[in-house]
C-alpha positions as CSV (number, residue, x, y, z in Angstrom):
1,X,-11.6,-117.4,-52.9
2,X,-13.4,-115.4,-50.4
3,X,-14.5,-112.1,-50.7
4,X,-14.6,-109.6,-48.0
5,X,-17.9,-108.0,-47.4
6,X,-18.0,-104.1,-46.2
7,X,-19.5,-103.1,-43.0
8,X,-22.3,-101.3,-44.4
9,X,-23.2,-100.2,-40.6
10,X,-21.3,-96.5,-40.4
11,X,-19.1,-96.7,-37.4
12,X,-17.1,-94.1,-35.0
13,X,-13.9,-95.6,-36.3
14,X,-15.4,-94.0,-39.8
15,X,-14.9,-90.2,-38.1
16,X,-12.5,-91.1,-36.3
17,X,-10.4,-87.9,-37.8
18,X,-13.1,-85.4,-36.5
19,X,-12.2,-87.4,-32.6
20,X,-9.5,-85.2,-31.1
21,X,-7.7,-86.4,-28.0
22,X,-9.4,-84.0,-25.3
23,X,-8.1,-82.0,-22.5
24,X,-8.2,-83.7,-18.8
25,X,-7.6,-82.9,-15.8
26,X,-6.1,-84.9,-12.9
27,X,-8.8,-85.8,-9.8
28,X,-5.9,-84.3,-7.3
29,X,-5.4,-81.9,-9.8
30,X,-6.6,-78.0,-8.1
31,X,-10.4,-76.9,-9.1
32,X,-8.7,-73.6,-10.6
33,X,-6.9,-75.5,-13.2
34,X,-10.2,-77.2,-14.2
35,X,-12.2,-73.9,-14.7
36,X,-9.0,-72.0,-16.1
37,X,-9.2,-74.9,-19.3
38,X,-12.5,-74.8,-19.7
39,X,-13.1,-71.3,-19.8
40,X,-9.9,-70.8,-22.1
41,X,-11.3,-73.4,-24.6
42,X,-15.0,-72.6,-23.6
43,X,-15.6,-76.3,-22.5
44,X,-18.7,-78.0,-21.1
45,X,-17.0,-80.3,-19.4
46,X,-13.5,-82.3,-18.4
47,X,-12.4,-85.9,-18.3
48,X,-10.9,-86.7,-15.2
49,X,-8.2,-88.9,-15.0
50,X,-6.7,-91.0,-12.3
51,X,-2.8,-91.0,-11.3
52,X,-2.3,-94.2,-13.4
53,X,-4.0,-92.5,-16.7
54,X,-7.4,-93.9,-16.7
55,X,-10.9,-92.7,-17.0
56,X,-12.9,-91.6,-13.5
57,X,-15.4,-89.5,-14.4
58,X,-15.7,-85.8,-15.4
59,X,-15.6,-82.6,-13.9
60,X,-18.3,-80.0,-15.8
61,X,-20.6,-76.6,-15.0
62,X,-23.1,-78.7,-13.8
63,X,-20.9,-80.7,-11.3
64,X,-19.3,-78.0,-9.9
65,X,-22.4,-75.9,-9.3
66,X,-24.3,-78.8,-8.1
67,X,-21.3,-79.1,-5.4
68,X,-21.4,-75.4,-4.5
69,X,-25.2,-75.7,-4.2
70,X,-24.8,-77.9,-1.5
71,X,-22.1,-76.3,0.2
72,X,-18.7,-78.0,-0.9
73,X,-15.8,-75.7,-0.7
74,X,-12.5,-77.6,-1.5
75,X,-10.7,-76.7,-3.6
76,X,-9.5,-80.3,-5.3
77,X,-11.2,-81.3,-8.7
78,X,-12.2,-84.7,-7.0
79,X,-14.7,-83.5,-5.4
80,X,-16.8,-82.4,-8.2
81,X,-16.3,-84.9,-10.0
82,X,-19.6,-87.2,-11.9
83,X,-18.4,-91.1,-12.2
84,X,-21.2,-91.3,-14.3
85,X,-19.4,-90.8,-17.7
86,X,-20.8,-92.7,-20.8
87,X,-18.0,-95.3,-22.8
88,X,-17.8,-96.1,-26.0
89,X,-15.3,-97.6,-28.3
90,X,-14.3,-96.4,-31.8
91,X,-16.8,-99.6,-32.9
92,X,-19.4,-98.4,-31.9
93,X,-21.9,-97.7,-34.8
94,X,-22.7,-93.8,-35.0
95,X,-26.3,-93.7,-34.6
96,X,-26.0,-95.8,-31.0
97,X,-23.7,-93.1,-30.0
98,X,-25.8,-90.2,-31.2
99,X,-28.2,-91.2,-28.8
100,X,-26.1,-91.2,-25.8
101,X,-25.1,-87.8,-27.0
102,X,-28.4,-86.5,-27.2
103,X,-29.0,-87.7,-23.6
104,X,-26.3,-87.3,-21.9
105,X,-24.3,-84.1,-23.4
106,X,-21.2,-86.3,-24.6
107,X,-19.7,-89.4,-24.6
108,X,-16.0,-90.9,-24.0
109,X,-14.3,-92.5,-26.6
110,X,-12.2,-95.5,-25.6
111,X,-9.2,-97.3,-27.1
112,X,-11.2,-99.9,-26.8
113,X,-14.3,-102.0,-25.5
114,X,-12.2,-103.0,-22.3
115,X,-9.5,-99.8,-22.0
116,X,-10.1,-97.4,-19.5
117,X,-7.6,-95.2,-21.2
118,X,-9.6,-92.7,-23.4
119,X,-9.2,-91.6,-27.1
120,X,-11.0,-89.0,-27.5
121,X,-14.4,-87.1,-26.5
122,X,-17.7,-86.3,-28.4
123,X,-19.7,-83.5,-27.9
124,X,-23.4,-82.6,-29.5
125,X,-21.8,-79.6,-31.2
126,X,-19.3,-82.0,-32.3
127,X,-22.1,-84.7,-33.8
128,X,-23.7,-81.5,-35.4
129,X,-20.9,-80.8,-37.1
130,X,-20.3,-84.3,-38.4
131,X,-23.8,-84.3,-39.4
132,X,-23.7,-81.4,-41.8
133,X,-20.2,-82.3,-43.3
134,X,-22.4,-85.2,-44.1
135,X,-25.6,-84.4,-45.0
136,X,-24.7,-80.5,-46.4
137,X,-22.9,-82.6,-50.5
138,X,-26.8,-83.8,-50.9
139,X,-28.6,-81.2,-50.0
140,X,-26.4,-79.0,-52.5
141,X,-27.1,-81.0,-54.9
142,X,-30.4,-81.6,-54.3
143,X,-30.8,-77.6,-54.8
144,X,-28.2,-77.9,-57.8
145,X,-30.8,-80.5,-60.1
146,X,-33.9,-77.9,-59.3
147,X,-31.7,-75.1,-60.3
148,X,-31.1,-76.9,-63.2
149,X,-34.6,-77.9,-64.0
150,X,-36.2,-74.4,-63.5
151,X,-33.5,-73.5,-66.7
152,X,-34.6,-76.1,-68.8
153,X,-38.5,-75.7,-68.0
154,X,-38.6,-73.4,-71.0
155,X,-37.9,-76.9,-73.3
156,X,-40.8,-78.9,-74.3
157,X,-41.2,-81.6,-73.1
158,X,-42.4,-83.1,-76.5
159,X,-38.9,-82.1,-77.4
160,X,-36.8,-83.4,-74.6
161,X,-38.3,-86.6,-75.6
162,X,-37.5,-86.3,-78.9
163,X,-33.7,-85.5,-78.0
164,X,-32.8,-88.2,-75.5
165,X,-35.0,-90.8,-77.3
166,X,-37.8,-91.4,-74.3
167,X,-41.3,-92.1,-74.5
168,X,-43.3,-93.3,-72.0
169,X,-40.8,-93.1,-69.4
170,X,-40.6,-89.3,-69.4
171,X,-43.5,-87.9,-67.7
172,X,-42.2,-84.6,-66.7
173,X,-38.6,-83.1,-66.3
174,X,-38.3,-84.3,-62.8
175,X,-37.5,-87.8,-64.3
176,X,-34.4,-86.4,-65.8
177,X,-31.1,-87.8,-64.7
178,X,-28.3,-85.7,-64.3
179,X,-26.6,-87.2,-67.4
180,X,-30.2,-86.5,-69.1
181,X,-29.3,-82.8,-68.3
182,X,-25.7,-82.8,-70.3
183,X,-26.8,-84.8,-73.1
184,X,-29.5,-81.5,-73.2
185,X,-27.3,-79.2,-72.5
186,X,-24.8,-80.0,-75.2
187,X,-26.9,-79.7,-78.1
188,X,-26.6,-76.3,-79.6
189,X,-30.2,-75.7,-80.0
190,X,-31.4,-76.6,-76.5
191,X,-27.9,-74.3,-75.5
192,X,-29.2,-71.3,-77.5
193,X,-32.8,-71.4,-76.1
194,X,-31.3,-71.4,-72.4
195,X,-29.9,-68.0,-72.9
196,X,-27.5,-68.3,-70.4
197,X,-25.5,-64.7,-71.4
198,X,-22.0,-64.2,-70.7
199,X,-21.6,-68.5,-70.1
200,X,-19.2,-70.6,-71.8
201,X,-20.6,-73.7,-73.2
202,X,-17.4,-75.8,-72.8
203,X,-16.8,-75.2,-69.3
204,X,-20.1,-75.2,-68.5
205,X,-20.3,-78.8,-69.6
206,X,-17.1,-79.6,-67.7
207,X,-18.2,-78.4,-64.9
208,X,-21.4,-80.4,-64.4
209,X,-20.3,-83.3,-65.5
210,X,-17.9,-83.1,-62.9
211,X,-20.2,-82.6,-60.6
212,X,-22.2,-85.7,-62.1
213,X,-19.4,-87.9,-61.0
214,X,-19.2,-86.6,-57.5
215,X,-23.0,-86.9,-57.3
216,X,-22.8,-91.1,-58.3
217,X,-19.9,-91.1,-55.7
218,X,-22.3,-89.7,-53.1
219,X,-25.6,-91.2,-53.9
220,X,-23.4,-94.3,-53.6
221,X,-21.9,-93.9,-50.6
222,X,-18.6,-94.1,-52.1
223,X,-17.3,-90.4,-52.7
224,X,-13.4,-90.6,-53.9
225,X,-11.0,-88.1,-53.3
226,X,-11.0,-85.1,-50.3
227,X,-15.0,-85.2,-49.3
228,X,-14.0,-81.5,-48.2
229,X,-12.8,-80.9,-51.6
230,X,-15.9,-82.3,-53.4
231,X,-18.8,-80.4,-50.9
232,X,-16.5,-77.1,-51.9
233,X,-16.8,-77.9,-55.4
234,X,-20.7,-78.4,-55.0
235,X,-21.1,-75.5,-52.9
236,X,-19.2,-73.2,-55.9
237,X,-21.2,-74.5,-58.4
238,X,-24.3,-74.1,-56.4
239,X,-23.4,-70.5,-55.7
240,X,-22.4,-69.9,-59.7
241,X,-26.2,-71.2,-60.7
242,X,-27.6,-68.8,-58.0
243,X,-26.1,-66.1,-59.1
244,X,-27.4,-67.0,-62.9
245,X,-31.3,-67.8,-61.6
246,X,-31.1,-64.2,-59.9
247,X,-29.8,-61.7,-62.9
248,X,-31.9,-63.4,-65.3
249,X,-34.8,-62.5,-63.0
250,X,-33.7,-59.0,-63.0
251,X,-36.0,-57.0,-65.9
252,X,-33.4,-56.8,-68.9
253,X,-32.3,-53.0,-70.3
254,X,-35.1,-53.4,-73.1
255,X,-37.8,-54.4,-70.5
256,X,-37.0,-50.9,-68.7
257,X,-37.3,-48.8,-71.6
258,X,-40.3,-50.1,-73.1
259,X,-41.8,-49.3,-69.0
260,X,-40.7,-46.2,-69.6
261,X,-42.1,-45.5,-73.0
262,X,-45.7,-46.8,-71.5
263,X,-45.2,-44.4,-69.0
264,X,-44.5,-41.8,-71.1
């Protein structure tokens, strides 16, 4: 029995929802039309297409300036048209096509390696994008663990041991894991010395260890559900945790009046 074995190189076919079909223009099409779209939808550039629906080039800023510059006044999108347009097919893995976007502006996505019909178009705004839906769930959760850690600094670390049964292993709390941090968390003691005012225990707990199961899903590659859904949930926790780390910075009533008693 054979078992298939994933493609562990990401692919364009793998953002393939984030490729939207693009506006074109026609190469006998007028130069008005061209401009009008892509001022309307604040466009770079245009695929051009040929009568019978296939790639030619594209029509951009640069093209048609470069045109004007050297006095062509017609008024037909052919003539400003660049044949030099970068192809690639929804195969092609992402960080070969990040490069052509970096040099070149954009590419074309193809139906495939031999169509000239095209799918879609890729833009360097568009690969920044894609890069921070992808990169944004670890660095929240990168800043969720040192939130996390500068609350339970106040712990021993003679203690923490103690707790989650470690010896040598535990050299400081960065070699916590994020279950480490629940098992903490949910003993009463450790909870009481956190003095996390105005906090629910219990949903506290469910809480992170929801976001403990998102976080093996992403160190793994293998997030399940909505990613959207899961970098929202990661963002509000994230948000909750600042706003904890910044009140209990804030000098407490007490502190104030004891200033003002020294002062006195």
């Amino acid at each position: 029995m054979s078992c298939e074995i994933e493609d562990p190189i990401i692919r364009l076919k793998q953002i393939k929802d984030n490729i939207s079909k693009p506006e074109f223009i026609y190469e006998h099409d007028k130069l008005d039309k061209a401009i009008t779209i892509m001022r309307i939808n604040n466009y770079s550039q245009l695929p051009v297409l040929s009568n019978k629906e296939e790639l030619i080039g594209y029509i951009s800023w640069t093209t048609i300036g470069t045109a004007f510059s050297q006095g062509v006044q017609l008024d037909i999108v052919k003539h400003y048209v660049n044949k030099h347009v970068i192809k690639v097919s929804l195969d092609t893995p992402l960080l070969n096509a990040i490069r052509s976007i970096y040099e070149h502006d954009f590419v074309c996505v193809m139906d495939t390696d031999t169509s000239n019909k095209i799918s879609g178009i890729i833009t360097t705004t568009d690969i920044s994008l894609q890069f921070l839906e992808m990169a944004q769930p670890f660095f929240l959760l990168e800043q969720i663990e040192k939130i996390i850690r500068k609350l339970i600094k106040i712990i021993p670390l003679c203690e923490i041991k103690k707790i989650l049964n470690k010896n040598t292993q535990l050299n400081s709390i960065n070699d916590l894991t994020f279950g480490n941090y629940i098992s903490l968390i949910k003993k009463d003691n450790i909870w009481e010395k956190l003095e996390l005012k105005y906090v629910d225990k219990e949903i506290f707990l469910r809480e992170f260890d929801e976001i403990r199961n998102i976080r093996n899903g992403i160190m793994h590659f293998k997030p399940s559900g909505n990613t959207h859904d899961k970098c929202n949930q990661l963002e509000k926790i994230y948000n909750y945790l600042t706003s904890i780390i910044f009140y209990r910075s804030l000098p407490s009533s007490s502190d104030s009046a004891s200033g003002e008693n020294r002062g006195m």
